[in-house]
DOTIDREN-440106 format. One record per residue: x negated, y, z of N, C-alpha, C in turn; residue in three letters. Coordinates in steps of 0.001 Angstrom, whole numbers. Last residue first. Layout:
N
n_px | n_py | n_pz | ca_px | ca_py | ca_pz | c_px | c_py | c_pz | type
X | Y | Z | X | Y | Z | X | Y | Z | ALA
...
END
This chain:
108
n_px | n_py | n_pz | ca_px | ca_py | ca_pz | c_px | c_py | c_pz | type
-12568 | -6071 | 12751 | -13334 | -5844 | 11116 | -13195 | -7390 | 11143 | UNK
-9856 | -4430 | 14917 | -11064 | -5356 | 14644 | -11607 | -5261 | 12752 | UNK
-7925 | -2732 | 15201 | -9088 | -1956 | 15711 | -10194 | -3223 | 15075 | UNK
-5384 | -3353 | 15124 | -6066 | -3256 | 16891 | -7629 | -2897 | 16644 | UNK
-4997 | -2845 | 12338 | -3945 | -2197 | 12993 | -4736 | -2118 | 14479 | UNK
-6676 | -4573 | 11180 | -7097 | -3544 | 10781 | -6585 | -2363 | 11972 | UNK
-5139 | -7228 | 12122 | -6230 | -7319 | 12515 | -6604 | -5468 | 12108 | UNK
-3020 | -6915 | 10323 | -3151 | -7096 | 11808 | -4281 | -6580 | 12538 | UNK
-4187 | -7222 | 7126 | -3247 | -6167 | 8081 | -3302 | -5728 | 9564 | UNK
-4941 | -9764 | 7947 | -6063 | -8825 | 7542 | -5739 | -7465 | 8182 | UNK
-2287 | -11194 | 8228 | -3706 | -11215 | 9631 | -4596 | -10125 | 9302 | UNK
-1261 | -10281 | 5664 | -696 | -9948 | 7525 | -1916 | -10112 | 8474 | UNK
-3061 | -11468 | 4030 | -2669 | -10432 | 4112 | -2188 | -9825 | 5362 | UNK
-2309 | -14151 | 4452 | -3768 | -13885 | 5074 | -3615 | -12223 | 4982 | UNK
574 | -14797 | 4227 | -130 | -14621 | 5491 | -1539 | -14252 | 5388 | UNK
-49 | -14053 | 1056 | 1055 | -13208 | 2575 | 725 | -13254 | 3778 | UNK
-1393 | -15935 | 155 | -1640 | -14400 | 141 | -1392 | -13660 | 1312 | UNK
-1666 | -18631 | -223 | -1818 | -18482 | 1088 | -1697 | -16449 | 1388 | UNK
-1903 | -19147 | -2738 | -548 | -19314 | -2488 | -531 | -19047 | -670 | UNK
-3331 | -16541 | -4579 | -3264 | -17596 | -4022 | -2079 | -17809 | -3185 | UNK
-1935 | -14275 | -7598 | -2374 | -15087 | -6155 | -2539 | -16147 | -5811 | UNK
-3371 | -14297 | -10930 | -2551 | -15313 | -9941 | -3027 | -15474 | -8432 | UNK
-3856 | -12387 | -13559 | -4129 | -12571 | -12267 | -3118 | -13565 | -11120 | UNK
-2881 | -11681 | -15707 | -2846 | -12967 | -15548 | -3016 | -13327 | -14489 | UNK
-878 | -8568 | -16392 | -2552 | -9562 | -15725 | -1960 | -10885 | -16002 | UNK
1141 | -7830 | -19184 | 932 | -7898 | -17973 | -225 | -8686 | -17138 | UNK
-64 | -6001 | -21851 | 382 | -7252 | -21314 | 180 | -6881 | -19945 | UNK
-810 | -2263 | -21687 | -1067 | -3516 | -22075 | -326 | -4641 | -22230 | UNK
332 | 63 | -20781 | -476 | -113 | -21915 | -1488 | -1136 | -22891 | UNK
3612 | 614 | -19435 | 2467 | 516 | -19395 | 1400 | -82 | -20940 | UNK
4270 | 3812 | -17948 | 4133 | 2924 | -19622 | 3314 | 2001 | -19243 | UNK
4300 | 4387 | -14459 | 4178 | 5029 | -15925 | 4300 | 3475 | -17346 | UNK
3491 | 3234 | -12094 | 5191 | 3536 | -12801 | 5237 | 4511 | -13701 | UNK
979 | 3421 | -11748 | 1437 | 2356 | -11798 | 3119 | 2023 | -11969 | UNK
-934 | 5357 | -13988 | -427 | 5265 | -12939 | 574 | 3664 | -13093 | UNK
-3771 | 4150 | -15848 | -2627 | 4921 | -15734 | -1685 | 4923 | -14154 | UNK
-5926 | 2598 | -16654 | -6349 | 3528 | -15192 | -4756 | 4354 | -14926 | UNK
-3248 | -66 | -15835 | -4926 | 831 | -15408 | -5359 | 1237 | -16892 | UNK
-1448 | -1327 | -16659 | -992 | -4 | -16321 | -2619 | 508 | -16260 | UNK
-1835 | -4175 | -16030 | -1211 | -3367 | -17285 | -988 | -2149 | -17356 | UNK
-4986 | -4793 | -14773 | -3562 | -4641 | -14599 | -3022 | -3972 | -15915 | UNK
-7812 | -5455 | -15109 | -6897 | -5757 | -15684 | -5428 | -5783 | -15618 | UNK
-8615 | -3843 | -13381 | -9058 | -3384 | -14276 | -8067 | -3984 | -15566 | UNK
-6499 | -2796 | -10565 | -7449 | -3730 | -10774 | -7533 | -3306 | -12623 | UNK
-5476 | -1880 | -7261 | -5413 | -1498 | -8714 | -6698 | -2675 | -9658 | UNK
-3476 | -1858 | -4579 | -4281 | -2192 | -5042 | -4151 | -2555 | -6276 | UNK
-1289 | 723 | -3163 | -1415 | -334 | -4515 | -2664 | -639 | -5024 | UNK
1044 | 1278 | -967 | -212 | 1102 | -827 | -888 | 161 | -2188 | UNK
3573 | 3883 | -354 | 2712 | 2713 | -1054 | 1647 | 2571 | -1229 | UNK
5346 | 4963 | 2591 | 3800 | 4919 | 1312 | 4173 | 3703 | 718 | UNK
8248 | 6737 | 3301 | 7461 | 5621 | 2971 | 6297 | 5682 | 2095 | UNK
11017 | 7540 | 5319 | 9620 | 7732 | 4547 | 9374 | 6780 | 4480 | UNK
14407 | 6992 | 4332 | 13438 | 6278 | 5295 | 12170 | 6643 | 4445 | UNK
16372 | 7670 | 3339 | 16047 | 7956 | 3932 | 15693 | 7674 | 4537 | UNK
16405 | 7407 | -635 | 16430 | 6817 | 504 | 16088 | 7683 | 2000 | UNK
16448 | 8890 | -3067 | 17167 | 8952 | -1843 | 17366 | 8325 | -840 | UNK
12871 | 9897 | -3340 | 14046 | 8863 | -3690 | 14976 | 9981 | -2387 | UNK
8998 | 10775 | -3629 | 10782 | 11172 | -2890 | 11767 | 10135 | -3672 | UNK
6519 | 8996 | -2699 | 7531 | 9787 | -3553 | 8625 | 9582 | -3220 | UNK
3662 | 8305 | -1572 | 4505 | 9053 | -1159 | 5727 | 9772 | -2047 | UNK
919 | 6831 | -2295 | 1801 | 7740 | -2949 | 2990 | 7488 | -1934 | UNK
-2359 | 5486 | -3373 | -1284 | 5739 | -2343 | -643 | 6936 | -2988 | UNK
-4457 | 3251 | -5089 | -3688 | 4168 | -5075 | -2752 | 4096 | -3899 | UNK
-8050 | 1891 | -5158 | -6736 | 2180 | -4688 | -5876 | 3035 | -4566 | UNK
-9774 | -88 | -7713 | -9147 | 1322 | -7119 | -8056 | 1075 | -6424 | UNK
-10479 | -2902 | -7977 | -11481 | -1477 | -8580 | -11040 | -460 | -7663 | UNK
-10158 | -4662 | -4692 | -9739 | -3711 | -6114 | -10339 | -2946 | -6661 | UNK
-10218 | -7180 | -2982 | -11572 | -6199 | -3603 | -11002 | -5501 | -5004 | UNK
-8832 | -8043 | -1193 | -8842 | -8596 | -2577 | -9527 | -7765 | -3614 | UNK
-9848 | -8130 | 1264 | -9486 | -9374 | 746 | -9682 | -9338 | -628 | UNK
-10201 | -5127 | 1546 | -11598 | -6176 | 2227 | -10891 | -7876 | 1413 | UNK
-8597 | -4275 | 564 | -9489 | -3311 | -3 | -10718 | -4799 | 170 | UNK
-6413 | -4664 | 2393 | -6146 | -4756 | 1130 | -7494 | -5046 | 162 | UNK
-7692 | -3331 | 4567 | -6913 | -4936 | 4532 | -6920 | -5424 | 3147 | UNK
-7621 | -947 | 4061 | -8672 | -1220 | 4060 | -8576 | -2868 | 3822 | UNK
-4694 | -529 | 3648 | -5756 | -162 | 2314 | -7209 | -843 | 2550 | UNK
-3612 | -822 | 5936 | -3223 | -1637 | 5059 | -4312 | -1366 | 4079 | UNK
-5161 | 1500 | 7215 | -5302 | -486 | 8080 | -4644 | -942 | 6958 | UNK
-3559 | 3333 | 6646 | -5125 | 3564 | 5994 | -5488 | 1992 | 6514 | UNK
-1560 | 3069 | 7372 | -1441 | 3324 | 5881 | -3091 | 2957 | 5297 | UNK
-1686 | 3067 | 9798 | -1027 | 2403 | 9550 | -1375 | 1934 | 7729 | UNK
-2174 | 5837 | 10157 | -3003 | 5046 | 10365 | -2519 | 3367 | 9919 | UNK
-109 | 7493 | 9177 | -1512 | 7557 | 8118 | -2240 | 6364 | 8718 | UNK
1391 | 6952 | 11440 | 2104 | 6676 | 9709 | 90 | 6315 | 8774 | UNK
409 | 8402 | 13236 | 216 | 6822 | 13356 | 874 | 5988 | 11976 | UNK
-10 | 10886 | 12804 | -1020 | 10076 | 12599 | -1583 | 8628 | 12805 | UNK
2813 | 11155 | 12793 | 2132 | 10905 | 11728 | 828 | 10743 | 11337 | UNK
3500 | 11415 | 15529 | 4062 | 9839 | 14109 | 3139 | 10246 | 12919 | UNK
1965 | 13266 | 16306 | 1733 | 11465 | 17122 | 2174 | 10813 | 15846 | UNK
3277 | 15460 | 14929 | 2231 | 14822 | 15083 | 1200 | 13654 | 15135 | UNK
6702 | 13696 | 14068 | 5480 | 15023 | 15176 | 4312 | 14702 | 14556 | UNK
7619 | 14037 | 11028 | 7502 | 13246 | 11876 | 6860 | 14673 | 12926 | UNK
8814 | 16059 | 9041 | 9595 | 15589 | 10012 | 9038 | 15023 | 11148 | UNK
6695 | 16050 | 7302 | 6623 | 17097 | 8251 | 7816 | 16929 | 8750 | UNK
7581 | 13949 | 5023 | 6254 | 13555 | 6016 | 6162 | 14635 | 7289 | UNK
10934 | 13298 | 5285 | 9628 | 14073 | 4690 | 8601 | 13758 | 6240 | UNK
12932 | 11582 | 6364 | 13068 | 11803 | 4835 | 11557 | 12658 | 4269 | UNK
13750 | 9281 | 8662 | 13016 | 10197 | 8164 | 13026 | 10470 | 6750 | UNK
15344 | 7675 | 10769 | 15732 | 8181 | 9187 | 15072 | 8821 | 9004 | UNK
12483 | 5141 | 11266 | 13400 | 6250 | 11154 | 14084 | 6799 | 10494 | UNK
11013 | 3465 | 10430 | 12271 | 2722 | 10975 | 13085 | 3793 | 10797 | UNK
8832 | 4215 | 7664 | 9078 | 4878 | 8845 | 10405 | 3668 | 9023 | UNK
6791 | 1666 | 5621 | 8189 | 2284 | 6062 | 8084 | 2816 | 7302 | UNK
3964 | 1223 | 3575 | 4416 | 1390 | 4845 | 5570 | 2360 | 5181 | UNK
4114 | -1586 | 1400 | 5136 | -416 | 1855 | 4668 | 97 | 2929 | UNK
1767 | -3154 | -1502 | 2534 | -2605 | 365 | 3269 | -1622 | 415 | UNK
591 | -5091 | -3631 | 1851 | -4012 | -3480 | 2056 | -4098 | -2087 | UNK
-127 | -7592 | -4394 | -825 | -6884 | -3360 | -191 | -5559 | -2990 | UNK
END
C-alpha cells in the first residue's frame, strides 16, 4: 500500500514549488491517503518528505497497520518483529488507481 507522490520537476524542496504547485502536491498527497485510508482501512497513516539526492520532490504515503513489522516505529527504522503476513489481493493496483482517481476529481 506504499505511495509516492513525485513532482515531474527537478524540484528538490517543497518551497521551490509556487504556491499553485504546492497546493496541488498536498492535494494530490491528501487523495492518495484518503484512497488509501477508504480501501484498506489502516490503524495509522504516515507521510514524509525526506531529503535524498534525488531531484525530484516527493511524499510518501504509508499506510500502517498493527501488524506490520515496524509499528508503532517508523517505517525505515529496525524493525521489531517478523514481517506481516498480510496478503494483498491480487486486484490491489488497479482498485487502488480508481480509488486514487476518483479522490483526485473530487468524487467519494
Amino acid at each position: 500500500g506504499w505511495c509516492w507522490a513525485v513532482c515531474n520537476d527537478h524540484v528538490r524542496e517543497l518551497s521551490d514549488l509556487t504556491a499553485d504547485e504546492r497546493n496541488y502536491l498536498m492535494g494530490v498527497v491528501a487523495a492518495t491517503e484518503r484512497a488509501l485510508r477508504r480501501t484498506l482501512a489502516p490503524k495509522k497513516m504516515n507521510l514524509a518528505a525526506m531529503g535524498t539526492g534525488a531531484p525530484h520532490l516527493h511524499w510518501h504515503i504509508v499506510p500502517r497497520f498493527e501488524d506490520d513489522s515496524h509499528f508503532p516505529a517508523p517505517v525505515w527504522g529496525q524493525a521489531s518483529r517478523g514481517a506481516s503476513q498480510r496478503v494483498l489481493p491480487e486486484h490491489f493496483i488497479p482498485t487502488q488507481i480508481v480509488a486514487i482517481r476518483k479522490e483526485l476529481e473530487g468524487s467519494s
